[in-house]
C-alpha positions, 0 to 999 in steps of 0.5 A, spaced: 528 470 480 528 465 485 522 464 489 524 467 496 527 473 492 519 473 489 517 473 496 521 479 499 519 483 492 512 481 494 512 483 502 515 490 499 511 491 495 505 490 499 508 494 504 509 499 500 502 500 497 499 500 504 503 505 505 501 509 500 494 508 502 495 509 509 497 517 507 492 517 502 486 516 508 491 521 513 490 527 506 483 524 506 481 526 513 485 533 513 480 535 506 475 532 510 472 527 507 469 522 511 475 519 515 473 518 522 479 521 527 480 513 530 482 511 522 485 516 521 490 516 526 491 508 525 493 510 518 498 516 521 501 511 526 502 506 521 505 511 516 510 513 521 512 506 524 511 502 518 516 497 521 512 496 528 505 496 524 507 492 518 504 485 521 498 488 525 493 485 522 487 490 525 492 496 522 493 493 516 485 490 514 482 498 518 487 501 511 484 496 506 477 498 509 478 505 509 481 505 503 476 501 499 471 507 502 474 512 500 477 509 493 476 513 487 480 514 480 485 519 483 487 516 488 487 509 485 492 512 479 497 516 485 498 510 488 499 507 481 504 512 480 508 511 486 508 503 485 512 505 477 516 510 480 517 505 486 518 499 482 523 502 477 527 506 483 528 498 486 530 497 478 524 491 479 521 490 473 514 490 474 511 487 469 515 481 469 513 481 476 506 481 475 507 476 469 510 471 474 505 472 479 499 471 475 502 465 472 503 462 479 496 464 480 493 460 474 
């Protein structure tokens, strides 16, 4: 794997969690749990318009903070879930990724 396609890997999969959190703050305010209305329509409208928001960087810190919040087991392992079934439909193998990303970390 060569360093740019490394890089859209990692953009798509950032993006694709953030959606995931995105939907999980918008169920969140529907099951009122704590989710103020602002949040949650921030989190609706980057759901909805991924390809708008996806460098906005208020939108993108408000869903990791609101997500953070509201973080809990359950939700962490949906989201979890999705990225296998994510990465396995883009036919990315994620622990040969993430074995790559943390020897570059390293």
């Amino acid at each position: 794997m060569n360093t740019s396609e490394f890089n859209d890997i990692g953009k798509a999969l950032h993006g694709f969690i953030l959606l995931k959190k995105a939907s999980e703050i918008v169920q969140a305010y529907k099951d009122n749990e704590g989710i103020e209305f602002h949040e949650m329509e921030i989190a609706q409208l980057f759901t909805l318009s991924y390809r708008q928001f996806n460098e906005d960087e208020f939108s993108i810190d408000l869903i990791i903070r609101v997500y953070d919040r509201i973080q809990n087991e359950e939700r962490h392992n949906r989201i979890i879930q999705a990225v296998k079934e994510w990465t396995a439909e883009k036919k990315i193998d994620l622990d040969s990724f993430l074995e790559i990303l943390r020897t570059e970390s390293a």
